[in-house]
MARLODO-645786 format. One record per residue (C-alpha): residue in three letters; x, y, z. Coordinates in Angstrom, 2 decimals. Example, Ala and Ser with C-alpha at 12.3 -4.5 7.8 and 13.67 -1.06 7.14 Angstrom:
BEGIN
<pagu code="ALA" X="12.30" Y="-4.50" Z="7.80"/>
<pagu code="SER" X="13.67" Y="-1.06" Z="7.14"/>
//
This chain:
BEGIN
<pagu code="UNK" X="5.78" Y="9.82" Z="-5.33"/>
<pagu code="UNK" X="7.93" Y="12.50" Z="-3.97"/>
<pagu code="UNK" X="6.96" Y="14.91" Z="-6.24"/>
<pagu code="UNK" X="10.25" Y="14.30" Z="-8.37"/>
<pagu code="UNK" X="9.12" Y="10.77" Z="-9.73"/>
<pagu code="UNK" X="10.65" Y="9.21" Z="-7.00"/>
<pagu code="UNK" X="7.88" Y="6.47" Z="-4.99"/>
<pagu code="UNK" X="7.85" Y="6.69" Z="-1.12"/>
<pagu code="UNK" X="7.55" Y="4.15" Z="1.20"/>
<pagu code="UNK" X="4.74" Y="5.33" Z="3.32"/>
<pagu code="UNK" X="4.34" Y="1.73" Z="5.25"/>
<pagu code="UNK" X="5.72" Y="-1.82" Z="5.25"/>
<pagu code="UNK" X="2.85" Y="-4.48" Z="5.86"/>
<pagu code="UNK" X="3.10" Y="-8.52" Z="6.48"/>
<pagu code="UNK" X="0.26" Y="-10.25" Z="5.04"/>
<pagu code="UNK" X="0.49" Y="-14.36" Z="5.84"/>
<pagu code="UNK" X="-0.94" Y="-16.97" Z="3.24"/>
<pagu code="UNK" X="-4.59" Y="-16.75" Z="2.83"/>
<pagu code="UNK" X="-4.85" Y="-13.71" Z="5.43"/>
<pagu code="UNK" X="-6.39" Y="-10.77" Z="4.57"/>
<pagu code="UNK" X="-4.82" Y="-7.37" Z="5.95"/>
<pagu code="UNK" X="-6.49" Y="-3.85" Z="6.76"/>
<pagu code="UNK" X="-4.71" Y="-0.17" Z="7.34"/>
<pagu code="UNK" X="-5.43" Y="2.61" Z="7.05"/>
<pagu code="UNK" X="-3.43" Y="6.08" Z="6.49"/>
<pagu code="UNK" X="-3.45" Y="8.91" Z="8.53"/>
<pagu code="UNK" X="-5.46" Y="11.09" Z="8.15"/>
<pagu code="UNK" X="-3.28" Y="14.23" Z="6.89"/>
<pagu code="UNK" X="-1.76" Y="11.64" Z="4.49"/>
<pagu code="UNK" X="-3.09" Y="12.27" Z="1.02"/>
<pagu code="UNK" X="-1.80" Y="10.41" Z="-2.35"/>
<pagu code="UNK" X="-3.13" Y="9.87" Z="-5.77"/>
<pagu code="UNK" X="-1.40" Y="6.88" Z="-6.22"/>
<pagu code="UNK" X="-0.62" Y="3.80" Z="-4.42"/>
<pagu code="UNK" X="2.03" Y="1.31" Z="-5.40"/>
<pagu code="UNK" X="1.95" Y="-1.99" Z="-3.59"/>
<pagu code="UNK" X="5.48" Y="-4.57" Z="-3.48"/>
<pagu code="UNK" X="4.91" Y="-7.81" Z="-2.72"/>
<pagu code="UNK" X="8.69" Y="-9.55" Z="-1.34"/>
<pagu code="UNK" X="8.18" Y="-12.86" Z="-2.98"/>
<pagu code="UNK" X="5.72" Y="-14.31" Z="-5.66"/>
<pagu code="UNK" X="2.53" Y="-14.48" Z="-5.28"/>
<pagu code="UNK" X="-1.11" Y="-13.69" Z="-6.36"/>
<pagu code="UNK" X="-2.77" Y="-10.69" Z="-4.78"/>
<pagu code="UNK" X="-5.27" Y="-7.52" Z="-4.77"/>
<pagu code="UNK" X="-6.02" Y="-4.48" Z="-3.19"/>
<pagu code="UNK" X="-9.32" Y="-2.49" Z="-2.37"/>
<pagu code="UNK" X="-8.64" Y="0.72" Z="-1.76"/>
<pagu code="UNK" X="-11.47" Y="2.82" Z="-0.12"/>
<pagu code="UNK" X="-11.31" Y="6.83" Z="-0.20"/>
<pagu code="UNK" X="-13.40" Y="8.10" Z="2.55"/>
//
């Protein structure tokens, strides 16, 4: 969020059917929250990892 409630879009990813997708941020970039979009149905998760 953008500190006024707002979300950001910090990256726009492509996963394909039954791929499996890794990124990672920047290092400066720091967030509390993470709110993934997917652009069609589907069933999904995320692992997120805070090194």
């Amino acid at each position: 969020m953008a500190n006024e409630g707002r979300w950001k879009t910090c990256a726009t990813l492509k996963v394909e059917p039954g791929q499996t997708l890794e990124h990672k941020s920047p290092d400066a970039y720091g967030a509390h929250w993470a709110c993934l979009a997917a652009a069609a149905d589907c069933t999904a998760s995320e692992i997120i990892f805070d090194e």
